[in-house]
N, CA, C, O and CB atoms as a CASP TS submission, in Angstrom:
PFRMAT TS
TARGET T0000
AUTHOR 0000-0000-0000
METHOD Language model
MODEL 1
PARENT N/A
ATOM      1  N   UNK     1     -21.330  49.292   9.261  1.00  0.00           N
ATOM      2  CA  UNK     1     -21.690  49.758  10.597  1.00  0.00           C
ATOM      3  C   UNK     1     -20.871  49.003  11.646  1.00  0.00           C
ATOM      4  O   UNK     1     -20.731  47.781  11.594  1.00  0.00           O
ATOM      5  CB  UNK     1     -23.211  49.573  10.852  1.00  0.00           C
ATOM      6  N   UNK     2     -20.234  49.919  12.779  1.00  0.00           N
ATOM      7  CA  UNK     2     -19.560  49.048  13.629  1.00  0.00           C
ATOM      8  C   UNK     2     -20.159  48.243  14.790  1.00  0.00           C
ATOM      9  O   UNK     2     -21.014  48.674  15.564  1.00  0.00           O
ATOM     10  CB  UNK     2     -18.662  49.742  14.104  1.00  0.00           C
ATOM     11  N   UNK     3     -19.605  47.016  14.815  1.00  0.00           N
ATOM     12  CA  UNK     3     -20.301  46.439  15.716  1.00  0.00           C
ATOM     13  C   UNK     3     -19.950  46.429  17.241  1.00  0.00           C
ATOM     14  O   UNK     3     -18.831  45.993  17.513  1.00  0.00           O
ATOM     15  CB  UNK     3     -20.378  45.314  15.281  1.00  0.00           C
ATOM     16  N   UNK     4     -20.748  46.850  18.283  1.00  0.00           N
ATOM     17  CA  UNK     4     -20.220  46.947  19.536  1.00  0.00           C
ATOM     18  C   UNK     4     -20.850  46.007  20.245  1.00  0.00           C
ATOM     19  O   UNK     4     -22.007  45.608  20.111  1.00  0.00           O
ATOM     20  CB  UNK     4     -20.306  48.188  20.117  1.00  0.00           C
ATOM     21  N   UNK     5     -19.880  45.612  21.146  1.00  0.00           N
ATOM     22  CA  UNK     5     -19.939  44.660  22.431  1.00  0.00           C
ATOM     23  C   UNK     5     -20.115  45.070  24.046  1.00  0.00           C
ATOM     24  O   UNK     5     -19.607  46.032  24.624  1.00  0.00           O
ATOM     25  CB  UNK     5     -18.673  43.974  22.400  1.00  0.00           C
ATOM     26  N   UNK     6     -21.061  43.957  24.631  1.00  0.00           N
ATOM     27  CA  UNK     6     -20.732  44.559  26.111  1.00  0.00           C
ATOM     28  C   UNK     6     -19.500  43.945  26.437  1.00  0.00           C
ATOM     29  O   UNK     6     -18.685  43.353  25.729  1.00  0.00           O
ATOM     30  CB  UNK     6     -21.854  44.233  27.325  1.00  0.00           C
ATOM     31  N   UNK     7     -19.525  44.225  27.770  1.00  0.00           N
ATOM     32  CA  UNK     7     -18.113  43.611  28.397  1.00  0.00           C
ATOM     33  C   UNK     7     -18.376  42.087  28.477  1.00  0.00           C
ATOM     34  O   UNK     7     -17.560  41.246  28.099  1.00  0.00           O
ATOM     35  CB  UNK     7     -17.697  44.248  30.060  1.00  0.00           C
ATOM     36  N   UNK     8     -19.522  41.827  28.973  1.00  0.00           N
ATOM     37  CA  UNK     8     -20.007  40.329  29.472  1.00  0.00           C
ATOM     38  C   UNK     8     -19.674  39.575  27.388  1.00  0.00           C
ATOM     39  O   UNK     8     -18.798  38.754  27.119  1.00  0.00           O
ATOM     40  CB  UNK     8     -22.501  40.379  30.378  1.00  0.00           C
ATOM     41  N   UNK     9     -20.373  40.016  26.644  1.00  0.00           N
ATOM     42  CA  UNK     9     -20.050  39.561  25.283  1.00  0.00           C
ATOM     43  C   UNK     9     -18.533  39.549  24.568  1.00  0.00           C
ATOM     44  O   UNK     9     -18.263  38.823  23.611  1.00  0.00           O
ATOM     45  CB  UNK     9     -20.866  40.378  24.496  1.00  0.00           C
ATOM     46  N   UNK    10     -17.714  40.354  25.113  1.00  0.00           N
ATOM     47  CA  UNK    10     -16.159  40.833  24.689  1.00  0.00           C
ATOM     48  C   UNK    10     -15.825  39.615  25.754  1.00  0.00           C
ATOM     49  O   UNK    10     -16.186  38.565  25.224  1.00  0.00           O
ATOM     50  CB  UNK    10     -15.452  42.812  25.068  1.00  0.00           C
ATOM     51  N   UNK    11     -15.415  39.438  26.717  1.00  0.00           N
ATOM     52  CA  UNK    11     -15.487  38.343  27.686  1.00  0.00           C
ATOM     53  C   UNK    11     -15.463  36.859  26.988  1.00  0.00           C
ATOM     54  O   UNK    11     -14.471  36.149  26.823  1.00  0.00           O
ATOM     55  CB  UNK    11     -16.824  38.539  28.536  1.00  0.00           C
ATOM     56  N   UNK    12     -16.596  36.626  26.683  1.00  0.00           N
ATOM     57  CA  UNK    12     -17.352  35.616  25.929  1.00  0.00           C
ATOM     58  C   UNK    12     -16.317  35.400  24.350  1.00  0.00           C
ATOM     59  O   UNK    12     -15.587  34.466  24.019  1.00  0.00           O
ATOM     60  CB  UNK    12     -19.176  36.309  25.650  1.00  0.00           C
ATOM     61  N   UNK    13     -16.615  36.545  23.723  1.00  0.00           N
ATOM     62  CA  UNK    13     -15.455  35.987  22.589  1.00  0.00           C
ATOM     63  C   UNK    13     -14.220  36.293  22.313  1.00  0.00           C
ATOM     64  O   UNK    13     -13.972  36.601  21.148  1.00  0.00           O
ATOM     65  CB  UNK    13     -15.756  36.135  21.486  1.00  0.00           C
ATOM     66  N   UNK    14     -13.261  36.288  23.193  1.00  0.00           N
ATOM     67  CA  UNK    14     -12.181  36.122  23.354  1.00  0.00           C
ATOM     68  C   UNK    14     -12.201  35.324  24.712  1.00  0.00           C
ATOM     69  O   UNK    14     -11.396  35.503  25.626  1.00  0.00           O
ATOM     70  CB  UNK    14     -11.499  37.316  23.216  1.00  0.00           C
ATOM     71  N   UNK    15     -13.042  34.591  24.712  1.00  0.00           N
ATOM     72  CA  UNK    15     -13.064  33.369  26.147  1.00  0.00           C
ATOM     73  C   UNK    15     -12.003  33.362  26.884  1.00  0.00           C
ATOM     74  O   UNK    15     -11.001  32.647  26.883  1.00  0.00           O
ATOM     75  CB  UNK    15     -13.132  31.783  25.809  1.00  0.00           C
ATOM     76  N   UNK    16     -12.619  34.985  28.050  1.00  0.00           N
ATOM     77  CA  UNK    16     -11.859  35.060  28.992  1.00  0.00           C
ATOM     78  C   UNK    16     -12.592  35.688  30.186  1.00  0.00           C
ATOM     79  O   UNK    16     -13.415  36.554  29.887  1.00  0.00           O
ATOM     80  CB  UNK    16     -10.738  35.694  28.571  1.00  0.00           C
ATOM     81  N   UNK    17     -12.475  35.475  31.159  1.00  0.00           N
ATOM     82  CA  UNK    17     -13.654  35.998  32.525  1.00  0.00           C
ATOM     83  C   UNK    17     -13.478  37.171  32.341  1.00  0.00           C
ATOM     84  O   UNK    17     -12.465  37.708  31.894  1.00  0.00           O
ATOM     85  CB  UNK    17     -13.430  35.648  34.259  1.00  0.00           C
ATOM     86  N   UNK    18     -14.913  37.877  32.828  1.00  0.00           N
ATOM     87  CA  UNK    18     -15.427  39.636  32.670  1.00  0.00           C
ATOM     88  C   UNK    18     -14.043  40.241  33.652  1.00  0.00           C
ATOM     89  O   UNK    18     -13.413  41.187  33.179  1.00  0.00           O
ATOM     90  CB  UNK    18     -17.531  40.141  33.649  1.00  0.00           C
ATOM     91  N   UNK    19     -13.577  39.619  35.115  1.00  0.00           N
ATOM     92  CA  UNK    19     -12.714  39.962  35.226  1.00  0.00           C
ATOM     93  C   UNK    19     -11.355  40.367  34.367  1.00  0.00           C
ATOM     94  O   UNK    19     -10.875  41.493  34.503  1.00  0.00           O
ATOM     95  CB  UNK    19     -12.761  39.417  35.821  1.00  0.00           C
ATOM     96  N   UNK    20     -10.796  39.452  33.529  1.00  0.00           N
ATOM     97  CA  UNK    20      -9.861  39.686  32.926  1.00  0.00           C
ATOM     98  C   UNK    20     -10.137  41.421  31.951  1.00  0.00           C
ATOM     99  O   UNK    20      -9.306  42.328  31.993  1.00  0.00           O
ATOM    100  CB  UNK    20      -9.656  38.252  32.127  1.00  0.00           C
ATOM    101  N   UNK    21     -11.274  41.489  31.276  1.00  0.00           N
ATOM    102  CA  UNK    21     -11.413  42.318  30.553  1.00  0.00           C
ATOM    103  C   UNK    21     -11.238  43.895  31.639  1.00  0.00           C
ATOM    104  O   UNK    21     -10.390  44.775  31.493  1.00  0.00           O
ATOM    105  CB  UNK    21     -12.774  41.923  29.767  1.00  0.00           C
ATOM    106  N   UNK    22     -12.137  43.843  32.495  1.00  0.00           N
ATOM    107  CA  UNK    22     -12.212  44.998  33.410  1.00  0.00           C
ATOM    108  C   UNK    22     -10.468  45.561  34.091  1.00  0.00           C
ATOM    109  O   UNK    22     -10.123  46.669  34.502  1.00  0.00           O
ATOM    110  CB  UNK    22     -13.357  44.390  34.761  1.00  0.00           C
ATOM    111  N   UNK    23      -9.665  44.238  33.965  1.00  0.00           N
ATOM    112  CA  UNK    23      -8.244  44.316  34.288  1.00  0.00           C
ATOM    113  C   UNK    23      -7.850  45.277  33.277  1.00  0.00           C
ATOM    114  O   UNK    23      -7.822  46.507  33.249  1.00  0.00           O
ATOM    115  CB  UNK    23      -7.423  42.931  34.240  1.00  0.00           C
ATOM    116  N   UNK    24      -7.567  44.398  32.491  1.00  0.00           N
ATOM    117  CA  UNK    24      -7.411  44.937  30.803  1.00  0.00           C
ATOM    118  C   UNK    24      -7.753  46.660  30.437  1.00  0.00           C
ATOM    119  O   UNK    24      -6.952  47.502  30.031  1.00  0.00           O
ATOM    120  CB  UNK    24      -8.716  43.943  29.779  1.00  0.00           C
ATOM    121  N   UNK    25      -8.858  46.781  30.664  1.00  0.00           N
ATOM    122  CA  UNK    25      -9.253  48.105  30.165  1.00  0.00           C
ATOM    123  C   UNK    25      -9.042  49.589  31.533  1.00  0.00           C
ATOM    124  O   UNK    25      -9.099  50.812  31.403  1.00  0.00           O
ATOM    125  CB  UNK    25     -11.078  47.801  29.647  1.00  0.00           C
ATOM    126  N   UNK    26      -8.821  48.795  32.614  1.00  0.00           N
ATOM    127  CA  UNK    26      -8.300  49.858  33.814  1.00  0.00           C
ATOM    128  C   UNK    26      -6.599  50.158  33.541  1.00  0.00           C
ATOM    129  O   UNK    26      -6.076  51.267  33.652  1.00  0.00           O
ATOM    130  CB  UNK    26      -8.545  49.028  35.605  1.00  0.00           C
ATOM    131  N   UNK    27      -5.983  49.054  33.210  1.00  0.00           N
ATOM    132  CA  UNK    27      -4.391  49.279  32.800  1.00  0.00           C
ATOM    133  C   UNK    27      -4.635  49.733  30.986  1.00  0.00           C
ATOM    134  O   UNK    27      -3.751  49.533  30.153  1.00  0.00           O
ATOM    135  CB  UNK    27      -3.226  47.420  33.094  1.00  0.00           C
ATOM    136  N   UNK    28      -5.535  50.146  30.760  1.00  0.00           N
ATOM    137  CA  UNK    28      -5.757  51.037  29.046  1.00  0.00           C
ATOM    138  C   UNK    28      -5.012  49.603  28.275  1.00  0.00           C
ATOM    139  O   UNK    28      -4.139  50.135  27.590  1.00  0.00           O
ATOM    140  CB  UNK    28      -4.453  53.162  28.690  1.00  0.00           C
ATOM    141  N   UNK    29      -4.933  48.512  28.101  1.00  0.00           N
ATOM    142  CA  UNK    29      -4.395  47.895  27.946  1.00  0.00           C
ATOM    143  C   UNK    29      -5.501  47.394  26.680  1.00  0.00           C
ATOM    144  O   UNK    29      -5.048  46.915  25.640  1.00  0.00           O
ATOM    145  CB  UNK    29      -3.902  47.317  29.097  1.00  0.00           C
ATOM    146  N   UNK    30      -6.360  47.492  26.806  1.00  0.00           N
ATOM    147  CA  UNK    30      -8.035  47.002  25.741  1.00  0.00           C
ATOM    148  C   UNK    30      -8.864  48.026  25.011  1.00  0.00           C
ATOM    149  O   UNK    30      -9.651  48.541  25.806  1.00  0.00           O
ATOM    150  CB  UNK    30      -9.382  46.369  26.766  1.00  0.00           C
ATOM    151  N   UNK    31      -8.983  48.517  23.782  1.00  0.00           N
ATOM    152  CA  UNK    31      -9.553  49.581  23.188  1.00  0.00           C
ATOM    153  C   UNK    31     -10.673  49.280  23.616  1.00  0.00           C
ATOM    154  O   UNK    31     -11.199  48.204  23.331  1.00  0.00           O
ATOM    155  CB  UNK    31      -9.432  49.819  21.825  1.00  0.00           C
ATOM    156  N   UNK    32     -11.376  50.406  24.566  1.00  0.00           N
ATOM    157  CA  UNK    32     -12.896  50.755  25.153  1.00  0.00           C
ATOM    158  C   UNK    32     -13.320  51.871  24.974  1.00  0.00           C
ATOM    159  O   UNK    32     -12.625  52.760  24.480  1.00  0.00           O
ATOM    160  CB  UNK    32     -13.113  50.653  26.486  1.00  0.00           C
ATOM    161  N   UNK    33     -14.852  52.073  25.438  1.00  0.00           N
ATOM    162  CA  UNK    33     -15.373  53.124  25.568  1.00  0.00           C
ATOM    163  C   UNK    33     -16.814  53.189  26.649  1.00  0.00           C
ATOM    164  O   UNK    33     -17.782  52.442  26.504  1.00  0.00           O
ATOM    165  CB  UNK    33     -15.546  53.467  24.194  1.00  0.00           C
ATOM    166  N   UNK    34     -16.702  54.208  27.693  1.00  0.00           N
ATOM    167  CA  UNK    34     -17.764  54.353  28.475  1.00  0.00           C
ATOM    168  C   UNK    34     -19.014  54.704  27.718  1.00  0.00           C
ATOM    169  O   UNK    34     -18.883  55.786  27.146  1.00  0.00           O
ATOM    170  CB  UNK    34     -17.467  55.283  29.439  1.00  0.00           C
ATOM    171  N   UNK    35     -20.261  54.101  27.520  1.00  0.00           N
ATOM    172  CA  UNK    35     -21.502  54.230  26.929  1.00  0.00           C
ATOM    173  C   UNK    35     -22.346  54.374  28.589  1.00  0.00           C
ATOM    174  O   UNK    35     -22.817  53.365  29.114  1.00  0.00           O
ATOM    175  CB  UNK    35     -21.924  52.734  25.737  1.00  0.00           C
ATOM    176  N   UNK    36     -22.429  55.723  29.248  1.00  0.00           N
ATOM    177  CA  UNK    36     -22.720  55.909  30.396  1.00  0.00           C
ATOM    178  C   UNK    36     -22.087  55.365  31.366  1.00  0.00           C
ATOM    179  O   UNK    36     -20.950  55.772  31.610  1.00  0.00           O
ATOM    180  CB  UNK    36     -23.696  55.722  30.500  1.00  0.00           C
ATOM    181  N   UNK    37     -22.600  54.434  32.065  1.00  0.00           N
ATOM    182  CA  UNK    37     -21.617  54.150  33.054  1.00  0.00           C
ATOM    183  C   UNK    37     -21.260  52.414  32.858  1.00  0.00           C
ATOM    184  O   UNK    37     -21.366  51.699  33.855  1.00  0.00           O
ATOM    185  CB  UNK    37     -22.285  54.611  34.657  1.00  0.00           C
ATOM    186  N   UNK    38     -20.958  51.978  31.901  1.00  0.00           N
ATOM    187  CA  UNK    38     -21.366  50.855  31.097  1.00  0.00           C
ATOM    188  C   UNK    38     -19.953  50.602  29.858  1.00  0.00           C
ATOM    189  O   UNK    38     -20.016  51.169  28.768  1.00  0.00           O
ATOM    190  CB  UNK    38     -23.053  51.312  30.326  1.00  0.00           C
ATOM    191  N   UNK    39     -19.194  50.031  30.089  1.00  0.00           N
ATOM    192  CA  UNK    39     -17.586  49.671  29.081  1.00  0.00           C
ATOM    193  C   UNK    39     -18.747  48.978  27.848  1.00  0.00           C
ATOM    194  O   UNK    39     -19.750  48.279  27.989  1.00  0.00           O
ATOM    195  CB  UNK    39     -15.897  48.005  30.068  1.00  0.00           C
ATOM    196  N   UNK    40     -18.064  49.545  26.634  1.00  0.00           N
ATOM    197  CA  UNK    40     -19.003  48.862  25.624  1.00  0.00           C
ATOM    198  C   UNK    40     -17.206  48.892  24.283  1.00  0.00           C
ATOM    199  O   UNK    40     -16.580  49.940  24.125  1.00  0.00           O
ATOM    200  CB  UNK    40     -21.060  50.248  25.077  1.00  0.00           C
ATOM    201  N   UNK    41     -16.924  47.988  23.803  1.00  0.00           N
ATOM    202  CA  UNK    41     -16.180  47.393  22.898  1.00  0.00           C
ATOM    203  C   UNK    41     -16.177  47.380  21.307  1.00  0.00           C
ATOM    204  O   UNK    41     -16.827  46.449  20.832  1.00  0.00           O
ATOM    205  CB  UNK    41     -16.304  46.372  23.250  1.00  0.00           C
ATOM    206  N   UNK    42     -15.548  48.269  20.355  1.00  0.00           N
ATOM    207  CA  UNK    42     -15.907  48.296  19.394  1.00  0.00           C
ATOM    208  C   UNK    42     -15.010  46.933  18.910  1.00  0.00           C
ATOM    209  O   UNK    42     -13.819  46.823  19.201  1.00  0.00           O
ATOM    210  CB  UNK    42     -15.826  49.653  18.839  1.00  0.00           C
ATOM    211  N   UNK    43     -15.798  45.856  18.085  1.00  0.00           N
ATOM    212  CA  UNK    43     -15.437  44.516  17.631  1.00  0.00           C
ATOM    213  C   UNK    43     -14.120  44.607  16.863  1.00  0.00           C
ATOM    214  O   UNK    43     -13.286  43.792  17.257  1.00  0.00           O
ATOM    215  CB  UNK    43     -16.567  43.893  16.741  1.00  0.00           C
ATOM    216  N   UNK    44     -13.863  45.126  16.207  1.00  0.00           N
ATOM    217  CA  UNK    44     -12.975  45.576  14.962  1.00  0.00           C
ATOM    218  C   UNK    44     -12.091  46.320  15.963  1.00  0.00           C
ATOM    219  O   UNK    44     -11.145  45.541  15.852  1.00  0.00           O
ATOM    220  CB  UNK    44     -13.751  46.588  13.559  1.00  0.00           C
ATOM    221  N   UNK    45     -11.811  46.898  16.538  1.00  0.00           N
ATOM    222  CA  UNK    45     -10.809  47.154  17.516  1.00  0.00           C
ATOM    223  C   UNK    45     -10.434  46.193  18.217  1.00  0.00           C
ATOM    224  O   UNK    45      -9.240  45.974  18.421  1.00  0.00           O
ATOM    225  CB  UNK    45     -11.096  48.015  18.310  1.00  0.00           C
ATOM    226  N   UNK    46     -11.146  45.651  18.576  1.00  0.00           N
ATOM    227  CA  UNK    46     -10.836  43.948  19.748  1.00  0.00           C
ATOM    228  C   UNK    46     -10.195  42.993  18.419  1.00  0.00           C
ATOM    229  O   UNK    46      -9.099  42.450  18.558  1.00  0.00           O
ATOM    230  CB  UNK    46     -12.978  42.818  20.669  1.00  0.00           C
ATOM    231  N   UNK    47     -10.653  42.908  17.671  1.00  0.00           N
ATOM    232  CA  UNK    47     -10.012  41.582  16.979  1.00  0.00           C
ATOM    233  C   UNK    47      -8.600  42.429  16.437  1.00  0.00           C
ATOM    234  O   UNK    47      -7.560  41.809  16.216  1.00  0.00           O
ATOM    235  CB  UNK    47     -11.170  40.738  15.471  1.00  0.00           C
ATOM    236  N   UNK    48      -8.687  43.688  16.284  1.00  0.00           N
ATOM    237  CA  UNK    48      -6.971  44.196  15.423  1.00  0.00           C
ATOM    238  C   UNK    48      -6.343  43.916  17.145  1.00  0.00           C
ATOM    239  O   UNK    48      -5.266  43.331  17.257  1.00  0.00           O
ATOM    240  CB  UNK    48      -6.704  46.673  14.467  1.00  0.00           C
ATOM    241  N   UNK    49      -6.858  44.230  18.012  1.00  0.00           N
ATOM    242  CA  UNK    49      -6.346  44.382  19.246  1.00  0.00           C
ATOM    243  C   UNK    49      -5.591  42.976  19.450  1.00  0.00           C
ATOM    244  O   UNK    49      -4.372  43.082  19.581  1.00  0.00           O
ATOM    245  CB  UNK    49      -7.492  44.747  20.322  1.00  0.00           C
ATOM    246  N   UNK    50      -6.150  41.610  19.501  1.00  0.00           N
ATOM    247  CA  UNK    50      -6.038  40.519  19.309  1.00  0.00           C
ATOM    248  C   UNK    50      -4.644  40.210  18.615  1.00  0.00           C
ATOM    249  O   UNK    50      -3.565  39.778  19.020  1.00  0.00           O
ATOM    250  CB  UNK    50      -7.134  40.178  18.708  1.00  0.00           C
ATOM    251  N   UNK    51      -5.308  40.757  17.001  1.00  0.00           N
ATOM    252  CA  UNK    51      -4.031  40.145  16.294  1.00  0.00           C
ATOM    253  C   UNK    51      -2.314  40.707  16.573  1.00  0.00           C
ATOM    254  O   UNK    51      -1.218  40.220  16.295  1.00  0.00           O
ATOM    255  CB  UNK    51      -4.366  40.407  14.713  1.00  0.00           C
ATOM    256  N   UNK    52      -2.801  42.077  17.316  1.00  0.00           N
ATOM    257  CA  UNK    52      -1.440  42.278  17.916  1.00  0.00           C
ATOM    258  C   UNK    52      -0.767  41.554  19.100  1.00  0.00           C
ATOM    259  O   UNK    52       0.370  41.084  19.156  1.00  0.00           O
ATOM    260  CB  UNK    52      -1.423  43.486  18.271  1.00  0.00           C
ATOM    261  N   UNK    53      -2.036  41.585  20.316  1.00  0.00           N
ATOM    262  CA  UNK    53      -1.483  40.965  21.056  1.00  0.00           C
ATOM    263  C   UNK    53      -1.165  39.331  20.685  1.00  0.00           C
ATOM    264  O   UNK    53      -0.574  38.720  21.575  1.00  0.00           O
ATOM    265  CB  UNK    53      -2.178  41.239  22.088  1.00  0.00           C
ATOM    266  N   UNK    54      -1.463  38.667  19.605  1.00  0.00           N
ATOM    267  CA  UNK    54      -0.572  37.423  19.380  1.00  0.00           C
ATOM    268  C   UNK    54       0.460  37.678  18.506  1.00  0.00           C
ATOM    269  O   UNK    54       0.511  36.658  17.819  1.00  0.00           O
ATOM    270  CB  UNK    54      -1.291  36.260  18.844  1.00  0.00           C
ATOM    271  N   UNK    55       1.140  38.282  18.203  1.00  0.00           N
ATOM    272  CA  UNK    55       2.262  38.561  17.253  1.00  0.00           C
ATOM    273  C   UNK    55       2.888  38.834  18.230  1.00  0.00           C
ATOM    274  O   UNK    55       3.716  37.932  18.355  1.00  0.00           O
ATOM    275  CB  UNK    55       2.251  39.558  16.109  1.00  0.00           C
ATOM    276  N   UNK    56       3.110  40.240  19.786  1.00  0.00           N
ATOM    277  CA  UNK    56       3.583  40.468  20.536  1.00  0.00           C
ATOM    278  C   UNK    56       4.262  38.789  21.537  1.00  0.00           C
ATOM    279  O   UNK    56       5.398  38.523  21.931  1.00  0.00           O
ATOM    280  CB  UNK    56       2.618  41.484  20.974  1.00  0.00           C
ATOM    281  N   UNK    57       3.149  38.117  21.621  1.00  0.00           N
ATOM    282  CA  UNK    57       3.203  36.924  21.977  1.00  0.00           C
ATOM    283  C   UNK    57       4.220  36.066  21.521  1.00  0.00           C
ATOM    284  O   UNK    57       4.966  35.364  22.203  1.00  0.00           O
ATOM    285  CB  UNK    57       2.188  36.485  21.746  1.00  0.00           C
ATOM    286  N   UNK    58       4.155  36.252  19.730  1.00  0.00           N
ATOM    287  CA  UNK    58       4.835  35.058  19.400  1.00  0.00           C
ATOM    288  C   UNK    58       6.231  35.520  19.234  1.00  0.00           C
ATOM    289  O   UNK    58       7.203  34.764  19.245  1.00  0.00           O
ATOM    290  CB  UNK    58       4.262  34.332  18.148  1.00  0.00           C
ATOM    291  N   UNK    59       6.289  37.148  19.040  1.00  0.00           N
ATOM    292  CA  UNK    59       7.943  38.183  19.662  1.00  0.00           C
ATOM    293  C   UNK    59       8.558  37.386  20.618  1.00  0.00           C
ATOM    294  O   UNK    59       9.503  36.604  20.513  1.00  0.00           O
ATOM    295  CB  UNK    59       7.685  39.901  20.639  1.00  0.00           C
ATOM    296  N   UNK    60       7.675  37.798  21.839  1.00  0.00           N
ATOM    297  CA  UNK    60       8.012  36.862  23.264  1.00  0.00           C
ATOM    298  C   UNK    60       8.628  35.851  22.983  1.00  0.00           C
ATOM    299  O   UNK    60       9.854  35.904  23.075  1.00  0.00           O
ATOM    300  CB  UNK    60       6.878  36.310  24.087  1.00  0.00           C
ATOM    301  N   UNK    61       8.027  34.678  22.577  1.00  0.00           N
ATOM    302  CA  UNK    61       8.725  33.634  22.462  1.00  0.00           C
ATOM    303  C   UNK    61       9.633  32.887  21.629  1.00  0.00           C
ATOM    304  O   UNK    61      10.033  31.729  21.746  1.00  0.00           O
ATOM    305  CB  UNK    61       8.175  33.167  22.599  1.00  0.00           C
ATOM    306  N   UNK    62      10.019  34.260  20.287  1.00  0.00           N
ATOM    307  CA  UNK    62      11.128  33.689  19.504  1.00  0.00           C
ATOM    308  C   UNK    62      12.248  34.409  20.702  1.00  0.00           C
ATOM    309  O   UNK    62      13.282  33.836  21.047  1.00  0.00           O
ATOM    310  CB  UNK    62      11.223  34.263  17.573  1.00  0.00           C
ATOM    311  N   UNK    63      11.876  35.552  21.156  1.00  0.00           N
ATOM    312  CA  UNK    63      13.255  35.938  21.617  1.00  0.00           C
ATOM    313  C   UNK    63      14.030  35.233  22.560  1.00  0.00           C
ATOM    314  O   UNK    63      15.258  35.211  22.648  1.00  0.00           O
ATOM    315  CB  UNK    63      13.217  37.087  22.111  1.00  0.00           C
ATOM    316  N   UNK    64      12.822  34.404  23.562  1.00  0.00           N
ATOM    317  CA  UNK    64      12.666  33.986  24.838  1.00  0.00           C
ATOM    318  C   UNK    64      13.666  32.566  24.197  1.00  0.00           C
ATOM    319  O   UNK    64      14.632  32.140  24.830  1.00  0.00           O
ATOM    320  CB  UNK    64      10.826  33.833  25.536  1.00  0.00           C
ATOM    321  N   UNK    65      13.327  32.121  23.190  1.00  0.00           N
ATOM    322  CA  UNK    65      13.985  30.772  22.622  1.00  0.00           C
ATOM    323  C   UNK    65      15.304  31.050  21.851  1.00  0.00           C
ATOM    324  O   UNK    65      16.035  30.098  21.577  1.00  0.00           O
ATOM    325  CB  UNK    65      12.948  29.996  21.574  1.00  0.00           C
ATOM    326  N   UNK    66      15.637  32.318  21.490  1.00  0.00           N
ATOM    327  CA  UNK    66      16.846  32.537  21.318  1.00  0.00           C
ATOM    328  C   UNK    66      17.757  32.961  22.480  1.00  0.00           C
ATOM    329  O   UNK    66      18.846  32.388  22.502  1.00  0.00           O
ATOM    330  CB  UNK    66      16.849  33.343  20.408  1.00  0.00           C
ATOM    331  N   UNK    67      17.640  33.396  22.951  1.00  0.00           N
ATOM    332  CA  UNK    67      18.171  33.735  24.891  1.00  0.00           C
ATOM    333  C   UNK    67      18.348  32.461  24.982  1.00  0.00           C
ATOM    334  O   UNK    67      19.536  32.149  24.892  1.00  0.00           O
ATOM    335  CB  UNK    67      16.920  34.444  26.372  1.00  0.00           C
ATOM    336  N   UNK    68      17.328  31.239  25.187  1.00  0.00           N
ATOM    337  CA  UNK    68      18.470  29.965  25.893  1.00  0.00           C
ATOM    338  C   UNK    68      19.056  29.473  24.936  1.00  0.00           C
ATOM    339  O   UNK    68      20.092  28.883  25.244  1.00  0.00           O
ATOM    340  CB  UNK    68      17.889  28.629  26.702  1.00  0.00           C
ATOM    341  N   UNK    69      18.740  29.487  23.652  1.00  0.00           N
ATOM    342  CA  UNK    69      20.288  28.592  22.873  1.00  0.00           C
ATOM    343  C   UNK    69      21.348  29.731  22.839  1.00  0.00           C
ATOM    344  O   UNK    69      22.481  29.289  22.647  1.00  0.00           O
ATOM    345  CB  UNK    69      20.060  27.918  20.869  1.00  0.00           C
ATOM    346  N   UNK    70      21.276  31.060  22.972  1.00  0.00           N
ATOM    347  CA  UNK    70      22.397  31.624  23.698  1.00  0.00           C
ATOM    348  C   UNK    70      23.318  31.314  24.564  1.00  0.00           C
ATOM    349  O   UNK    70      24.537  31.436  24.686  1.00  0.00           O
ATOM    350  CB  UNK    70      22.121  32.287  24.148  1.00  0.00           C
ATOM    351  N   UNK    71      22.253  30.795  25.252  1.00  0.00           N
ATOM    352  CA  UNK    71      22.903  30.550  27.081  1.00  0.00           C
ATOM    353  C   UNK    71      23.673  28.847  26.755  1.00  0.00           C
ATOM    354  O   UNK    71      24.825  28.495  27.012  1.00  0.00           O
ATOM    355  CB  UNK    71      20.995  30.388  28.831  1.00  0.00           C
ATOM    356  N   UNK    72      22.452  27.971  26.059  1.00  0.00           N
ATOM    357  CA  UNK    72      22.924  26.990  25.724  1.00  0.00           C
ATOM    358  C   UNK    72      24.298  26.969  25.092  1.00  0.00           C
ATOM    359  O   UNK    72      25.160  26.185  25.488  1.00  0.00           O
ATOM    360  CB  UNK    72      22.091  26.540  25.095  1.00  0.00           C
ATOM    361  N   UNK    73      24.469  27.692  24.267  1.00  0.00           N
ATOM    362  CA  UNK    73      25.806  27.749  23.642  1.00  0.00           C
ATOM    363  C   UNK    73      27.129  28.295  24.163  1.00  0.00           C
ATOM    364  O   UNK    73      28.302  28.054  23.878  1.00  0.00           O
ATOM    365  CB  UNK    73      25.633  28.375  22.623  1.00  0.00           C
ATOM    366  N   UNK    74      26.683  28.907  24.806  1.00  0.00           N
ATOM    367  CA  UNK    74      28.081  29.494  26.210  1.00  0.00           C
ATOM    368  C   UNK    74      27.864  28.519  27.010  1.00  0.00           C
ATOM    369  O   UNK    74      27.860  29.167  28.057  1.00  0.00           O
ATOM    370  CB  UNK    74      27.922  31.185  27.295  1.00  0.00           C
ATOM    371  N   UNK    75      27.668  27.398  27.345  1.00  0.00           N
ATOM    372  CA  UNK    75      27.548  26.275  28.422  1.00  0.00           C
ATOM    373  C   UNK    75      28.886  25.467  27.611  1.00  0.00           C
ATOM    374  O   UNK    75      29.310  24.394  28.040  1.00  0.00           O
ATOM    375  CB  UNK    75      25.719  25.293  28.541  1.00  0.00           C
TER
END
């Protein structure tokens, strides 16, 4: 059975202010769903959601660290 979250609880475990989430899910940026007038979070979507956005993350920063020993190396 899937487990769903409010926003205030999605917030809470990915320890980040209700703001951030409400950001998040207006730029479609956070798998949600309106349960009336009420954002409610299926768990198992948030954590695959997660593990992408840290892989995207750690993209970022191999590329970001190959760009300056690029630059480093043309110096």
């Amino acid at each position: 059975m899937a487990v769903v979250l409010t926003l205030e609880k999605v917030a809470s475990y990915l320890r980040v202010h209700p703001s951030t989430i409400y950001r998040l899910v207006k730029k479609r940026q956070l798998p949600a769903f309106k349960l009336g007038s009420d954002w409610r979070f299926n768990r198992e979507a948030i954590d695959q959601w997660s593990a992408h956005a840290e892989d995207r993350n750690v993209d970022r920063l191999l590329h970001s660290d190959n760009q300056h020993r690029s630059l480093d190396r043309a110096q």
